[in-house]
N, C-alpha and C positions, 0 to 999 in steps of 0.2 A: 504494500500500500504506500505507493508514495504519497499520496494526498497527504498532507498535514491537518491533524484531528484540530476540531476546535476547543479551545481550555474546558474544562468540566467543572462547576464551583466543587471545592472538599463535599461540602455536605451529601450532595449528588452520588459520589462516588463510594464514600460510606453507606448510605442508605443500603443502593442496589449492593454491595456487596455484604451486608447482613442481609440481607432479602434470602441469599444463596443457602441451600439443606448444606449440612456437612460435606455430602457426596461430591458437588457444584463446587464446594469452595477448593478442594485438593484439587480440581482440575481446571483451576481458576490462571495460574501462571502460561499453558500451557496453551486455553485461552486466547493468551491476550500474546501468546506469540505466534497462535493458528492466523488470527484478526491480520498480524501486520501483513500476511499475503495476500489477502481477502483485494477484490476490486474494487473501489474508491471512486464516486463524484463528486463534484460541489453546484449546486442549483440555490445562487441566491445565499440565506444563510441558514442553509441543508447540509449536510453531506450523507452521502447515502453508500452503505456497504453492502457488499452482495456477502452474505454469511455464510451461504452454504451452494451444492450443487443445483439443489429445486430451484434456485434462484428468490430463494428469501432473502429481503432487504431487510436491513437497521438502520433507522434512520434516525441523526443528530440534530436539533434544531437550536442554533444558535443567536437568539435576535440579541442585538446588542455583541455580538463577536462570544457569549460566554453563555453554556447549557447549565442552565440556573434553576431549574428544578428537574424530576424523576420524571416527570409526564414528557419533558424533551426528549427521553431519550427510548424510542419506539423500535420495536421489532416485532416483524413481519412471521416469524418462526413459529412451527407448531406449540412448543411449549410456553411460548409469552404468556404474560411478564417474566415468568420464573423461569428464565431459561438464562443460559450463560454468556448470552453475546454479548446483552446491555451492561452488563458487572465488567465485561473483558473490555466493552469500547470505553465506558470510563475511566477505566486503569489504564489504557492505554495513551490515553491524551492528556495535554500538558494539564498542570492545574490552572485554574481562573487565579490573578489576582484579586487577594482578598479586598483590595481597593474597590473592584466593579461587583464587590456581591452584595446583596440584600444587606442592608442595613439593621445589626439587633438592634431592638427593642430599647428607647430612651433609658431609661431605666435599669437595662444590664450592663452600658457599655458609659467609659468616664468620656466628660465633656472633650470632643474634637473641634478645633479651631476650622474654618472652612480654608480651605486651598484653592485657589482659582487658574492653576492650573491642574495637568493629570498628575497625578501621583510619579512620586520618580522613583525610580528603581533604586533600592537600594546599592550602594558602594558595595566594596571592599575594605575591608578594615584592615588596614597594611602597615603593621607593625613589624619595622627589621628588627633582627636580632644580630648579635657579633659579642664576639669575648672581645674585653678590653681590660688591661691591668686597675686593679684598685676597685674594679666593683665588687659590690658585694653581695650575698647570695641573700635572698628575699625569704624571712622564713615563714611558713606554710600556715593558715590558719584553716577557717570554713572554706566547701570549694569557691573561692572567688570574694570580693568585695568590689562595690560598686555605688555612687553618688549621682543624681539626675537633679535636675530642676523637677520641682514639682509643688504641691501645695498642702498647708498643715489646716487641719479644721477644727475649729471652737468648739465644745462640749462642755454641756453642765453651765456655761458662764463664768468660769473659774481659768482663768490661763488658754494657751493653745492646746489643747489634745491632738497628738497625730493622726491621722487617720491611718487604717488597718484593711488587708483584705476582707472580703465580703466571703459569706459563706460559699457562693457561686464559686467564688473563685479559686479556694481552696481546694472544692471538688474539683476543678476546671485543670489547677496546677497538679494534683493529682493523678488525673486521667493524661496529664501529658507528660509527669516524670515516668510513669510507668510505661509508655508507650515507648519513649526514646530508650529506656533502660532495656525493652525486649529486641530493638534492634541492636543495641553492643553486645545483647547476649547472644544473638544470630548470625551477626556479621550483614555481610552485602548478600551474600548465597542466600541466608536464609530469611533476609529481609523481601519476599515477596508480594502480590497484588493484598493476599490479605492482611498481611501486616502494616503495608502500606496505607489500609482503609484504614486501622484501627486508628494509624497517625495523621490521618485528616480527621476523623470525627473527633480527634483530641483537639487539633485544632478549629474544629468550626466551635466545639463546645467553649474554647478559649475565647474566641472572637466574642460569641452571646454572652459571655461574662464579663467581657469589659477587658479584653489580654489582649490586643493586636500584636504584642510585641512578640507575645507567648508564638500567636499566631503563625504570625512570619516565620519565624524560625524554626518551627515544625514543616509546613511547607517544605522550605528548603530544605531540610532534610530527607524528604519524599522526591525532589526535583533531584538531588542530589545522588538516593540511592536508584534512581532508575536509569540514570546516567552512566551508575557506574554495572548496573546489570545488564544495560546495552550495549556495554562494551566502547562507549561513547570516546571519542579519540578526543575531547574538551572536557572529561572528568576528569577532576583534581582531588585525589585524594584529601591533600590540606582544605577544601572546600566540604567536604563531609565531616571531616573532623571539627571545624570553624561551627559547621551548622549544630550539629551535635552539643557539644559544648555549650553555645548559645542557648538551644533547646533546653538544657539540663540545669542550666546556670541562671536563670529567668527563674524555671518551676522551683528552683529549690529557695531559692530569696524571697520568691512573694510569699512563702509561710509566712517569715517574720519579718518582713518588712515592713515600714510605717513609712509616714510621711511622704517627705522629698524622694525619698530611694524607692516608694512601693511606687508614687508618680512615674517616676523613670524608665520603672519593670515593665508597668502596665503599656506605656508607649502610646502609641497615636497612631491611625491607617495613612492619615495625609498632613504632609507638611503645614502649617501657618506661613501665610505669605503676607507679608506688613508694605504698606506703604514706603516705598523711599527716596519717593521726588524723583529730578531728573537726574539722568546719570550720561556722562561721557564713556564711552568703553572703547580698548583696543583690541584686537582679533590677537591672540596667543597661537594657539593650533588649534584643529581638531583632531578626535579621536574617533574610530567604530566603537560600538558596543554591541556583543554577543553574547548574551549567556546563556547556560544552560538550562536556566527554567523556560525558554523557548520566548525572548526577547532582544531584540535587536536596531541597532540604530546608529544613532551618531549625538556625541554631544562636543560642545565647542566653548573653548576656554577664552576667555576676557578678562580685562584689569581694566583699572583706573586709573586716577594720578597716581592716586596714592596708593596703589599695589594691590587692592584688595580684587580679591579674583571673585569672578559672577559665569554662571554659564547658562549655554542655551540647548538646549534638547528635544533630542526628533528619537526617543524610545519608546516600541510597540511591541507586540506579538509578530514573530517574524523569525527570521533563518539568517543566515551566510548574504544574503541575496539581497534583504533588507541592510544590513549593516555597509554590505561595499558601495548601496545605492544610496544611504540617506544621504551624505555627504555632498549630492549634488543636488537636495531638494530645499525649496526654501525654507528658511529657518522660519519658526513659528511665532513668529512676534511683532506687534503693528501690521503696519503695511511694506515693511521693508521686504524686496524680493531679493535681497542676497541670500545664496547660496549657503550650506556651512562650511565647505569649501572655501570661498570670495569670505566669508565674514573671519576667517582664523588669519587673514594678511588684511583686512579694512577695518573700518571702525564704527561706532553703532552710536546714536546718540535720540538718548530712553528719555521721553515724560511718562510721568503718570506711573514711573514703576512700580512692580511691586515685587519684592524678593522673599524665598525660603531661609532659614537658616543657616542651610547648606550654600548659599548664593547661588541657588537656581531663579533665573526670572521667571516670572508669570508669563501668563499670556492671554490676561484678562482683557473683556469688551474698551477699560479705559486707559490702556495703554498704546502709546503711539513710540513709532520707530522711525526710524531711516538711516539713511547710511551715509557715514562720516569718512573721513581718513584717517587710516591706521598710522603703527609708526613700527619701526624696524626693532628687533631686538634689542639692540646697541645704540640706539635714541630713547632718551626721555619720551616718555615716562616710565615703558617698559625695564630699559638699562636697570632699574634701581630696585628690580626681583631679582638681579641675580649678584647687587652689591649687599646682599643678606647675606653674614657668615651661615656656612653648611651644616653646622650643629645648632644653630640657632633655626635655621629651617627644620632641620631635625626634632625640635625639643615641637615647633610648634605641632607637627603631626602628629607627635604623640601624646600630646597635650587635645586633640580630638580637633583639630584644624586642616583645611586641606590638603592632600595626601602630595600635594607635589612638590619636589623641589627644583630649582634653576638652577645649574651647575657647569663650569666652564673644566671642562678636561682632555685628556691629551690622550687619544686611544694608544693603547702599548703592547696589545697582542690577545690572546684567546687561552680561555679557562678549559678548560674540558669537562663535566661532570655527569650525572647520570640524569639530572633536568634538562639537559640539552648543554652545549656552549653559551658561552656567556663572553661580553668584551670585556675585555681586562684595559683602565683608562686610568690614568693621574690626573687627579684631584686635588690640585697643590699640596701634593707629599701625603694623598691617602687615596690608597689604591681603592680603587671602585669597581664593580662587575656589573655591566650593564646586559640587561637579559631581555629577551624578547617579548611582549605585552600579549603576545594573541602566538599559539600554534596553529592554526585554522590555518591550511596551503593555500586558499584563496582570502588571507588576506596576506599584504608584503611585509609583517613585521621580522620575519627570520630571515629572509630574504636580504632586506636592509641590512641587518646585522651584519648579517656574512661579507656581504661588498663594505661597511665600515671599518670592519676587523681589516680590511687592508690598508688603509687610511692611515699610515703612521707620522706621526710628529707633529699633525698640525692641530691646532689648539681650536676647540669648536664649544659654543653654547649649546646646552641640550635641557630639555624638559623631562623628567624623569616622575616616575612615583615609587615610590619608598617600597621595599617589601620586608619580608621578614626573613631572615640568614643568619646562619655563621658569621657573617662578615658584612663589611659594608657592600650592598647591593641593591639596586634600583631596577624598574622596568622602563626603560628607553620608549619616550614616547612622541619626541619630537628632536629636531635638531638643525642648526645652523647647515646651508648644503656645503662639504666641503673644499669646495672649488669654484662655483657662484656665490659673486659678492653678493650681498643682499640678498640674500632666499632663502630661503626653507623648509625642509622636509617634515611633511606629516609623518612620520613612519609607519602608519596602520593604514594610510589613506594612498598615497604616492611614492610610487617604485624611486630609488635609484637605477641610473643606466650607465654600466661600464663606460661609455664613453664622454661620460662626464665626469669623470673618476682620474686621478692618476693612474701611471702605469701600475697596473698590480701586485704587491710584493707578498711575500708569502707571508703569511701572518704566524708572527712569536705564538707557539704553544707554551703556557705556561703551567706548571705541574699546578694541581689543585691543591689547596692546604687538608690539615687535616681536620678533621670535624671535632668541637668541644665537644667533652662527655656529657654534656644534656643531651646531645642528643640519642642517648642510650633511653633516656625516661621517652623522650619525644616519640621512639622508631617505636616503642611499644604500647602510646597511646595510637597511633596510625594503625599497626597490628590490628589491634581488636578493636578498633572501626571496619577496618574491612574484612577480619576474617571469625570474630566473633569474640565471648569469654573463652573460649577453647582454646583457642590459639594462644593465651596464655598459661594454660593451666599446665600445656603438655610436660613430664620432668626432664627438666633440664638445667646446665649450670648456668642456671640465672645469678646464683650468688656475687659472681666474676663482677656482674654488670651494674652491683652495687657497691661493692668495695671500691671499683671503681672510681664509682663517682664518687664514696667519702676520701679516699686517696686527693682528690684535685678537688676537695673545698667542700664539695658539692652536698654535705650532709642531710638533709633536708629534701635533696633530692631523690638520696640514696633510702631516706624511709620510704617517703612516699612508693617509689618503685616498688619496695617492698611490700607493702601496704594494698599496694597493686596488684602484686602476681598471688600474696595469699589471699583477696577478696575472690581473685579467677577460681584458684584450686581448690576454695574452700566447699566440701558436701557435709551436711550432717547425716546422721541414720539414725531410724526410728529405732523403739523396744526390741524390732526383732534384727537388729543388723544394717537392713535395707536403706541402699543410700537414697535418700530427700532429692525433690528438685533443691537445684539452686538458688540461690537468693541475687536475682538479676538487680536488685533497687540496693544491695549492699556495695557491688560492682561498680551499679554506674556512678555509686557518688565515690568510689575510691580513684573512679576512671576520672571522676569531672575534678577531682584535688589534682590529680597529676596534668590534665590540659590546662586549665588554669593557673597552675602553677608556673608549670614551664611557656605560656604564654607571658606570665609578668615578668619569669627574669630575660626573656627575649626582649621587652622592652626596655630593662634596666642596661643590658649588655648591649641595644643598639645603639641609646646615645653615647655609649664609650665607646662603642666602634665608630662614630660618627666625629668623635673629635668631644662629645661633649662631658 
């Protein structure tokens, strides 16, 4: 089936899959891999499958782009409703953003600000990691801590009382640490369509409770493990683990959260966008955007005098096809018909704005646009993003500020590693490894790479975004061309051509360093995300891999691990002998100390790798 299915909201796809007898549901994955051969239309917004030989259809109705209740999704087969297509074609297809679903109930869900434009795709939270002398190792409390904006409420008349989860949502938090807890105990193999449903109905329950944040992050987790069950060549392992994490670190805070930090948890579906007058803007670059939960597009970077970065975005439901085209569609704001192309080299000048948090502009009925003149890299006003020292850009990212930095370096040759190569560049005396933003063959970012890895000695500005490493490391996103004055390279958007290139020298292979002993904790929270509690129970000298790390400081790290592999191994037995299941909800939260762990000393060790 090449067709691409249309999103299915969670609830939808939970329903129909308890709908399923026992019998239905074991032959539930099998299914939803019969389906992908199956022949495909689209009439309108239908899509119709031929299901079987008689030529039984099942048909999708998707008004609004998203099949938002059980009665959309119709088959034509002897045994309907209760039959196996419509559970297989929901499992099958991407999920709906929770943005475009039905709205709970006033009453279940905490006050959202309205957003006037579409909801934006969430980022990447791109936190580098690096060893650097004199840090020091973070030591381990509950899994995770965490601080938001949010709001305290009066009670009694006496002082401020915090506010506290609601009973809804305790159940809500419940039904979703256990759901994420039975996929670490499954792994990706055995995280199938029906386990899959149980972590959407946790999430739709979260949403009518008043959890979007919960929400999301279950989602993802479901985009994330079908990804990796399709063998998808844009699954990232660290992206299941991020999601996971997320999922488990949310449910387990809102027990006892109050105040400002339960505001935080609970989150929001759509950004607040404020007022903020007019604004002058310069074109930076653009970038694609592709993910995996089956969204694609282009967003485009802008500053002001004063440095502060705003962007503009063209992201939908879409493929490969949407991300290499949006770049040449007009951008979505006033009347201006620049391109996002034309607007990353021109300049934009905004009435009436209105911005998100994140400096996304709106693209409300009273905003006006048009199109100004940009200015070069190496002119005012831009010039003075990249006269920021690089640990100072550092510290802001991780301080929850935009993920990019400007960075002037001297390419010096090629890393080798098992993520791919990477450019090896100076950074006024701090070696830097610039890596590719996108593997997708049809878009140029490896490509670029490869032809700059030849580039040696000449000194180039480049826009990067921070990632999380051993070492100082970024994803290469834009860059001065170098060989034409004045210009530019998208690197996601616009090839380099050999012959605008110098002559081509063989690029320095440089041996790869060695990896710090976290990442011993690290490789064995990855484990059993993809391959289950199993995977670490098996006997083995795990011991090595804790001395280890108390050897090189690391103590704290070296419990935890511990703490880790005996929550996997551990079975009780009843009266007569007989070994118990497992205790999946003891795991995950030994699993979610060690992610969260080794996520903050990655933050700690990347501003010392950064210089800071």
């Amino acid at each position: 089936m090449s067709l691409e299915l249309p999103a299915v909201a969670p609830a939808v796809t939970a329903e129909l899959v308890a709908a399923l007898s026992p019998r239905l549901r074991k032959r539930l994955d099998a299914g939803v891999a019969k389906l992908a051969d199956r022949p495909a239309v689209r009439d309108g917004d239908k899509v119709r499958i031929t299901v079987d030989d008689e030529g039984s259809e099942l048909e999708l109705r998707a008004p609004g782009g998203v099949v938002a209740t059980v009665a959309d999704v119709r088959c034509g087969c002897l045994l309907s409703p209760d039959c196996l297509h419509r559970a297989a074609a929901a499992s099958a297809a991407p999920v709906a953003d929770l943005a475009g679903a039905p709205p709970p109930p006033p009453d279940a869900a905490t006050a959202a600000p309205t957003a006037d434009g579409v909801t934006a795709v969430p980022g990447t939270d791109l936190a580098a990691a690096t060893p650097g002398a004199g840090a020091s190792e973070p030591g381990a409390s509950e899994p995770g801590e965490a601080t938001a904006a949010g709001r305290a409420v009066p009670r009694d008349g006496a002082g401020a009382a915090e506010e506290s989860a609601t009973p809804a949502q305790h159940a809500a938090v419940e039904a979703v640490f256990a759901a994420a807890a039975a996929v670490l105990d499954a792994g990706t193999d055995g995280s199938g369509a029906v386990l899959q449903a149980e972590l959407l109905r946790a999430a739709h329950t979260a949403r009518l409770a008043g959890l979007p944040r919960a929400a999301t992050a279950v989602v993802s987790v479901v985009t994330a493990l079908r990804s990796a069950r399709a063998a998808d060549p844009a699954f990232r392992l660290a992206e299941l683990v991020a999601a996971l994490s997320e999922t488990l670190y949310v449910a387990h805070r809102v027990r006892s959260a109050t105040g400002p930090e339960l505001a935080g948890l609970r989150g929001s579906l759509r950004q607040p966008y404020t007022p903020d007058g007019s604004l002058r803007l310069y074109g930076l670059f653009s970038e694609p955007v592709l993910t995996a939960s089956g969204y694609a597009g282009a967003v485009t970077w802008t500053a002001d005098a004063d440095g502060r970065l705003y962007t503009v975005s063209d992201v939908a439901p879409g493929g490969v096809g949407r991300a290499v085209g949006a770049a040449d569609r007009a951008v979505r704001i006033g009347d201006t018909a620049l391109t996002h192309r034309e607007l990353a080299r021109a300049g934009l000048a905004v009435s009436g704005a209105t911005v998100s948090p994140t400096g996304r502009l709106g693209a409300g009925a009273g905003v006006r646009a048009v199109r100004a003149s940009g200015a070069d890299w190496r002119d005012a006003p831009l010039d003075g993003l990249w006269a920021v020292p690089v640990a100072e850009q550092v510290q802001r990212v991780l301080r929850g500020g935009p993920d990019l930095l400007f960075l002037e370096v001297t390419p010096t040759g090629v890393v080798r590693g098992a993520a791919g190569d990477a450019l090896l560049a100076d950074c006024d005396g701090l070696p830097v490894r610039l890596t590719a933003a996108h593997d997708h063959p049809a878009l140029p970012h490896r490509d670029n790479l490869r032809l700059l890895a030849a580039v040696h000695g000449r000194r180039l500005r480049v826009v990067a975004r921070l990632v999380a490493a051993p070492d100082a490391r970024a994803q290469l996103l834009a860059t001065e061309h170098p060989t034409i004055a004045d210009s530019r390279v998208d690197l996601g958007l616009d090839r380099l051509q050999h012959a605008d290139l110098p002559s081509p020298a063989a690029a320095a292979v440089v041996p790869a360093s060695p990896e710090p002993p976290l990442h011993l904790l690290r490789r064995r929270v990855e484990q059993s995300s993809s391959g289950g509690r199993r995977v670490l129970a098996f006997p083995g000298n795990t011991a090595a891999d804790v001395h280890r790390l108390h050897r090189h400081g690391l103590a704290t790290a070296g419990d935890i691990l511990d703490a880790l592999l005996a929550a996997a191994a551990e079975r009780s037995r009843d009266a007569f002998g007989r070994l118990l299941p497992a205790d999946p909800g003891r795991f995950a939260r030994a699993w979610l100390t060690a992610a969260r762990y080794a996520d903050e000393v990655d933050r700690v060790l990347c501003a010392a790798a950064w210089g800071g």
